[in-house]
C-alpha positions as CSV (number, residue, x, y, z in Angstrom):
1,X,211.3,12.1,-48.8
2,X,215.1,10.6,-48.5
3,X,216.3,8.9,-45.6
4,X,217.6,12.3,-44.1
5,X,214.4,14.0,-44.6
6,X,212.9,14.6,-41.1
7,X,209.2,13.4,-39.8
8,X,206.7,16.0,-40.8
9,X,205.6,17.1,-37.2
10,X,202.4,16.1,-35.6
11,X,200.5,19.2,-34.8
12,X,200.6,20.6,-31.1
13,X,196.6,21.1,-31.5
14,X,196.0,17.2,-32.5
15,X,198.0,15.1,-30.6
16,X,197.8,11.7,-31.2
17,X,195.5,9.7,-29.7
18,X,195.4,5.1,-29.3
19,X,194.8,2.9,-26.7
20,X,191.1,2.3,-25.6
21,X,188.5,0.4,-26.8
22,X,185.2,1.1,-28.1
23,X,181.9,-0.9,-28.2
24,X,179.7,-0.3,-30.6
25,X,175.8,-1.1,-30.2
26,X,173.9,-1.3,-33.1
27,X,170.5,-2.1,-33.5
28,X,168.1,-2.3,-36.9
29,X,167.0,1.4,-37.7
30,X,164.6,3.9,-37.5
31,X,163.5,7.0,-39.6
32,X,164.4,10.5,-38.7
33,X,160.7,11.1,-38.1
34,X,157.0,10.1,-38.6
35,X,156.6,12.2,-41.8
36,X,156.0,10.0,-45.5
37,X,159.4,11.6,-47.1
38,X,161.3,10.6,-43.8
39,X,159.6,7.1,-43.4
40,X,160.1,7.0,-47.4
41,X,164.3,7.6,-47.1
42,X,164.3,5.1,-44.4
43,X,162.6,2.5,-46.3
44,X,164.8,2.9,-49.6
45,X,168.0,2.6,-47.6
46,X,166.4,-0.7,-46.3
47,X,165.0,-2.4,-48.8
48,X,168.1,-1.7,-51.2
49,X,170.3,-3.9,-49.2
50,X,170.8,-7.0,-51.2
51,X,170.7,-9.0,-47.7
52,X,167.3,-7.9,-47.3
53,X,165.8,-8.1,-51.0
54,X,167.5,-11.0,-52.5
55,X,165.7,-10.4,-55.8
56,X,168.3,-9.5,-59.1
57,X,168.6,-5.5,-59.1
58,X,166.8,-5.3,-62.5
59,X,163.8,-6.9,-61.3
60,X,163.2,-5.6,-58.0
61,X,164.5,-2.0,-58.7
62,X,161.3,-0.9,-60.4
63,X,159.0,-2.5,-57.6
64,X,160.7,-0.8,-55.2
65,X,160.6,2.7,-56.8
66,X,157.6,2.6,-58.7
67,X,155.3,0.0,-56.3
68,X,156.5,0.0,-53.1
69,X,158.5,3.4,-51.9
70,X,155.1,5.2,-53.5
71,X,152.4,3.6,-51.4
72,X,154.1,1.7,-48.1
73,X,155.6,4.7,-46.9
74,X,152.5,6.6,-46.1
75,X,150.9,3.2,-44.8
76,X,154.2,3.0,-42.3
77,X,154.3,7.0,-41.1
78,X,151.0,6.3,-39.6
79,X,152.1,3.4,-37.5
80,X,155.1,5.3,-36.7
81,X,153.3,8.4,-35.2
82,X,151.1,6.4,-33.1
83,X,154.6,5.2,-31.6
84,X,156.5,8.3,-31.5
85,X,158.0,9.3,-28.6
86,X,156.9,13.1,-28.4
87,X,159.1,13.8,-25.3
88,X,162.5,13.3,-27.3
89,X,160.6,12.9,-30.9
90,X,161.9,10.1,-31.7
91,X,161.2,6.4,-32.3
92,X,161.3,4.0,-29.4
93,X,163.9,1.8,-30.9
94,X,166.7,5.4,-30.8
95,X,165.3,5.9,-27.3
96,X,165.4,2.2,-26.0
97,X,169.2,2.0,-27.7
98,X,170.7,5.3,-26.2
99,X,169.2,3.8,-23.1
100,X,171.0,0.6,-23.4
101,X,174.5,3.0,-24.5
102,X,173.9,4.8,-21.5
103,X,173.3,2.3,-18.9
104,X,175.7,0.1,-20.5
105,X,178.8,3.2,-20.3
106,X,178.0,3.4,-16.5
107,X,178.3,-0.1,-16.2
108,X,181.8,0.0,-17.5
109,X,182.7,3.1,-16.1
110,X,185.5,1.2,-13.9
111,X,187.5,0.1,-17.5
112,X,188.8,3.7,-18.1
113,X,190.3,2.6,-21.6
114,X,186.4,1.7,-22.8
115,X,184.4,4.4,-24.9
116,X,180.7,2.6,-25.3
117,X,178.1,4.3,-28.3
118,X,176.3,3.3,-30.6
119,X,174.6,3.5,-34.1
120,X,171.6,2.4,-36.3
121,X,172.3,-0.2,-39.2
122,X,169.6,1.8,-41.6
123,X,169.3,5.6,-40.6
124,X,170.9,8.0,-38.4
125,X,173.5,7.5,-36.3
126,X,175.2,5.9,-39.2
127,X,177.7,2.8,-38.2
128,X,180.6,5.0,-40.4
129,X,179.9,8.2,-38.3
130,X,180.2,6.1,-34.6
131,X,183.2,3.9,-35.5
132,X,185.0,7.8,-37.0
133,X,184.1,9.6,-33.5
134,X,185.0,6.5,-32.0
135,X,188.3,6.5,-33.8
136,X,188.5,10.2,-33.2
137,X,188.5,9.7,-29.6
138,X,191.4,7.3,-29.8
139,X,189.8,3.7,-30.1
140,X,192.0,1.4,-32.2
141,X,190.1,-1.6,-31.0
142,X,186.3,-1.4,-31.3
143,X,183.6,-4.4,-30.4
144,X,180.7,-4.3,-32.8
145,X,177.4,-5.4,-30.7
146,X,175.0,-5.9,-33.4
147,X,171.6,-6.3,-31.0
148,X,169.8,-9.5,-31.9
149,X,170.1,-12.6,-29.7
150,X,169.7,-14.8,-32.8
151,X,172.0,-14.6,-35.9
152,X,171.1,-13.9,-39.7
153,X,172.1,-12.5,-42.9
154,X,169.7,-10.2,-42.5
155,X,170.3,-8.9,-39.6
156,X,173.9,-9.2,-38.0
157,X,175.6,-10.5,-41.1
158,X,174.6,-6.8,-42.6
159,X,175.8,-4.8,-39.6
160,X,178.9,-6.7,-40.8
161,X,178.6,-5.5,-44.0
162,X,178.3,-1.6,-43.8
163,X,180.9,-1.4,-40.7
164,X,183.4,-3.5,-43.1
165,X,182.7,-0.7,-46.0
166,X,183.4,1.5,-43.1
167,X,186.7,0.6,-42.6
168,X,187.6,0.4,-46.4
169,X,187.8,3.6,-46.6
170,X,189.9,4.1,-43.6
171,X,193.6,5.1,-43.2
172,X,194.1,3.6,-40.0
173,X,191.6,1.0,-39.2
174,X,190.7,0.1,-35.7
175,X,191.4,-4.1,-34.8
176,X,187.7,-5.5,-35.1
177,X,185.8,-7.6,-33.4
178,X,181.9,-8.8,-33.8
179,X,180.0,-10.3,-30.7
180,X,178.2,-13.7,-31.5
181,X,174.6,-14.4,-31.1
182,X,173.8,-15.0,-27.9
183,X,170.4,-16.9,-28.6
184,X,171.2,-19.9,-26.2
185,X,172.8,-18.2,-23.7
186,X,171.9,-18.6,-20.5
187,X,171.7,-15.4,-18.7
188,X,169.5,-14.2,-21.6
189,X,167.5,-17.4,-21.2
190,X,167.5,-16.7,-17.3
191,X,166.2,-13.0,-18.5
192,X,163.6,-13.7,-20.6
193,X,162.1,-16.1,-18.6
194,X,162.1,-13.7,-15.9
195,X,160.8,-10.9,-18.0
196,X,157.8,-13.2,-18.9
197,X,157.0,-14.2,-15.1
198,X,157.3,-9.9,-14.4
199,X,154.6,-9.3,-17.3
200,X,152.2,-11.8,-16.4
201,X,152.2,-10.9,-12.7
202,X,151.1,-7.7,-13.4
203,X,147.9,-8.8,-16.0
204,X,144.5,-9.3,-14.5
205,X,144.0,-12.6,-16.3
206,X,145.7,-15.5,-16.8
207,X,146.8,-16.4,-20.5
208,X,145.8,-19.5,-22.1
209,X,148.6,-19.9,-24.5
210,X,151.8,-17.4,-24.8
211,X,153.4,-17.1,-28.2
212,X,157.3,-16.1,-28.7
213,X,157.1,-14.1,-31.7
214,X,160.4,-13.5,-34.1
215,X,160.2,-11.4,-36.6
216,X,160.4,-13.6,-39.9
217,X,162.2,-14.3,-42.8
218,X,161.6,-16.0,-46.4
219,X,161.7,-19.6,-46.3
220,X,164.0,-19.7,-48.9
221,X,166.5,-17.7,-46.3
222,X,166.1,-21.2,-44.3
223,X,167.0,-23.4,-47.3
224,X,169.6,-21.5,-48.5
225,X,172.1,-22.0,-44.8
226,X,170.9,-19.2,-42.7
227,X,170.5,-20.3,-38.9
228,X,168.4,-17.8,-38.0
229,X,165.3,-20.0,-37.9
230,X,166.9,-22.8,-36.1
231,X,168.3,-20.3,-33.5
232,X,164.7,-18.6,-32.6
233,X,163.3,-22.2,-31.9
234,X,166.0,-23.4,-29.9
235,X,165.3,-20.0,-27.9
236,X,161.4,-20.6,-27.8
237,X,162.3,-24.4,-26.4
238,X,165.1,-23.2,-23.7
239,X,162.8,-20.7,-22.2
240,X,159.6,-22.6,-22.3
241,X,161.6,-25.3,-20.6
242,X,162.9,-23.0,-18.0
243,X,159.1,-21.7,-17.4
244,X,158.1,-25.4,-17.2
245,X,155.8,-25.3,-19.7
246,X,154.0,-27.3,-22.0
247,X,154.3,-27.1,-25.9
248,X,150.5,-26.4,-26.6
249,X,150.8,-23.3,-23.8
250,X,154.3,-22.1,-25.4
251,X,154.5,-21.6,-29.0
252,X,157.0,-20.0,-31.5
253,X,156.0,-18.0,-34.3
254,X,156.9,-15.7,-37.0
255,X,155.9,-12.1,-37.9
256,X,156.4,-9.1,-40.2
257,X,156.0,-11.1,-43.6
258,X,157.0,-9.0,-46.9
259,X,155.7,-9.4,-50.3
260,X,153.9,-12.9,-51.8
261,X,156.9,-15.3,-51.1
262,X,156.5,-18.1,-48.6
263,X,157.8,-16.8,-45.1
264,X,158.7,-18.9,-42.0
265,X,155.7,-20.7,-40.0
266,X,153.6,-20.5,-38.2
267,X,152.9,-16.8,-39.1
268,X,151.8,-14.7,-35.7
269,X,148.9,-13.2,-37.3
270,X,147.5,-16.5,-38.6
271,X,147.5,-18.5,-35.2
272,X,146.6,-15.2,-33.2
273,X,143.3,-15.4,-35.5
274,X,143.1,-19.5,-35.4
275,X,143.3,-19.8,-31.9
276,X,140.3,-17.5,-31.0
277,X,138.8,-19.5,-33.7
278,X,139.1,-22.6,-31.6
279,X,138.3,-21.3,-28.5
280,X,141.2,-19.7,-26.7
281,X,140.2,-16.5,-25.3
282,X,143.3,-15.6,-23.0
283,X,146.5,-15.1,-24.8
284,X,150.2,-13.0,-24.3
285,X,152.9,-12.4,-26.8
286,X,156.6,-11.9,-26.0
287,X,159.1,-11.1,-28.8
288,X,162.8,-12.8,-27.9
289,X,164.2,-11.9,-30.8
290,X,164.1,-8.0,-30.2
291,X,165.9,-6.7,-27.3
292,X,164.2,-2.7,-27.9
293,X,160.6,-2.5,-28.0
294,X,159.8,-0.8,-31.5
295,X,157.1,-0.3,-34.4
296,X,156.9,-4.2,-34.9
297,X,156.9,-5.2,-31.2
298,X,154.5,-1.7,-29.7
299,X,152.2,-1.7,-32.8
300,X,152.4,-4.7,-35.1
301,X,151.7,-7.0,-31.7
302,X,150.0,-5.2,-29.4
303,X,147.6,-3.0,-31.6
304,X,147.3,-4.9,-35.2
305,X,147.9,-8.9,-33.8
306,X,145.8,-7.7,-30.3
307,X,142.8,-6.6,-32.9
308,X,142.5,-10.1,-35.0
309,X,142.8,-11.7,-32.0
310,X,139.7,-9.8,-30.8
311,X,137.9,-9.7,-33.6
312,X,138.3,-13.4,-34.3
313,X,136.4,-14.0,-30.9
314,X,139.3,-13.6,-28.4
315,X,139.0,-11.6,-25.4
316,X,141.9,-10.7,-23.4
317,X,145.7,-10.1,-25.2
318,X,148.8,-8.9,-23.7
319,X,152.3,-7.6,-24.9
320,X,155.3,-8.3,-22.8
321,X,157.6,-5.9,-23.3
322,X,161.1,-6.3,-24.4
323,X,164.2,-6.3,-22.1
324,X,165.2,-3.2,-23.1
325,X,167.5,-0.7,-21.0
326,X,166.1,-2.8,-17.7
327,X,168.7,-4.2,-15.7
328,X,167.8,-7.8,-16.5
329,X,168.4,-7.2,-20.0
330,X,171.6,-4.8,-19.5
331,X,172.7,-7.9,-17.6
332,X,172.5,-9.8,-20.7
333,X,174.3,-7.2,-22.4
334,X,176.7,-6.4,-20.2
335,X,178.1,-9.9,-19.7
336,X,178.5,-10.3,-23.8
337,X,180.7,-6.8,-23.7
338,X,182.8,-8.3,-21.3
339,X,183.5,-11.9,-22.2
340,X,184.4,-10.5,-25.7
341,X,186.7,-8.0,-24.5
342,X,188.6,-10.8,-22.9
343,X,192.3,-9.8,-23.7
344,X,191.6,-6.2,-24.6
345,X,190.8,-4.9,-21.5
């Protein structure tokens, strides 16, 4: 084209489109559904990720594909089904996540420039198809919300990861920016704590001990710079202070160990099970580090952790639920969305 050449004309149908500003929520992942071939795509796409396995390809390749992807996925669909939402049929983490979306959209509906969805790290919605239709409806701006209070590799730093590949292969890229942890903050502090008094209110007994769970990570995650684990026990300390509680009543743990490696401690399972042993015959769980209730929160606690307790010579356990979609934790949501879109909107 010379300098004479006109413009080729933008097309009457597609006008162009700029100007507002998307938020994107995005938590972990789900499968598609509770059936072994859906639970079995889910599980490849996770344990792939070199953030996740940080094993050399060659080596963990054939345990994956040959071990693991032939026997844990059937294990996992039967967990899944006896969390399955059969109203929507859906996991609980894609229900409690619209639910934030939603709740989170009408809470913004005063910035008419802001366009909130949101996606699934692993699974379906994909980050590239949300920050496309997010594009598509003229967001050149876009707030990525990965959904965990505390920050890892693992976890945010891999959101990070696939919406960056995203944008490599975009023409026009949206201006990013990533919300930070919010693990100390203290409207999520407030929130929790809050959450916790709600929970116990409603139980007919009065726990003993209550354990923050976090779901875990290798111990070599730890050594190698990753803050997560320092971040889930300053959480555990903030809101046992704010309960005004003591140490041996409050405790942090860690759940959801992989494979033979050491993980972080103290595991959930192992001081469910020791403290019926000693005596304790009372306890609650509350997980801070997940802001949806899902399979590890709904089954791994409150079925699998609630049966050692109880066969280890505990009588009563209770789950706390997770903030979820209720206000107290769109609160905590909401007021992350809009301190970082300081200067955009």
């Amino acid at each position: 084209m010379n300098a004479l050449s006109p413009m080729p004309a933008v097309p009457a149908a597609h006008p162009p489109r700029f100007g507002r500003v998307g938020v994107l929520l995005v938590n972990l992942g789900t499968p598609d559904g509770f059936d072994t071939a859906s639970v079995r795509r889910y599980l490849k796409e996770f344990l792939s990720d070199t953030r996740i396995i940080e094993i050399p390809r060659l080596v963990w390749w054939p345990i994956l594909n040959l071990v693991v992807l032939n026997t844990r996925p059937r294990r996992s669909a039967k967990k899944y089904a006896s969390v399955w939402d059969e109203r929507t049929n859906e996991s609980p983490l894609r229900v409690v996540t619209r639910a934030q979306s939603e709740a989170l959209a009408a809470r913004m509906a005063g910035e008419s420039k802001v366009v909130v969805d949101w996606a699934m790290r692993y699974g379906n919605p994909s980050i590239a198809s949300r920050l496309e239709a997010l594009q598509a409806q003229g967001c050149d701006r876009v707030l990525l919300v990965p959904l965990y209070p505390q920050y890892s590799a693992t976890s945010t730093g891999t959101v990070c990861d696939k919406a960056f590949r995203a944008l490599m292969t975009m023409r026009w890229q949206p201006a990013i920016r990533v919300a930070p942890p919010w693990h100390d903050d203290p409207r999520y502090i407030d929130a929790v704590a809050a959450s916790i008094r709600a929970g116990l209110a409603k139980l007919d007994f009065e726990p003993e001990v209550l354990l923050a769970s976090f779901h875990g990570l290798p111990q070599a995650n730890l050594v190698k710079g990753d803050p997560y684990y320092c971040q889930c026990v300053k959480t555990a300390r903030l809101i046992r202070e704010r309960l005004g509680w003591s140490e041996d009543r409050f405790r942090a743990t860690f759940q959801s160990r992989f494979g033979a490696q050491k993980w972080l401690q103290p595991y959930t399972d192992a001081t469910v099970k020791a403290l019926a042993t000693k005596g304790v015959r009372k306890i609650a769980v509350v997980t801070p580090g997940f802001v949806a209730d899902c399979l590890e929160t709904i089954e791994e606690i409150g079925v699998e952790n609630a049966d050692i307790f109880r066969a280890a010579g505990g009588e009563s356990f209770a789950r706390i639920d997770c903030l979820n979609a209720e206000a107290g934790g769109m609160d905590v949501i909401e007021a992350v969305v809009r301190r970082e879109l300081m200067g955009w909107i």
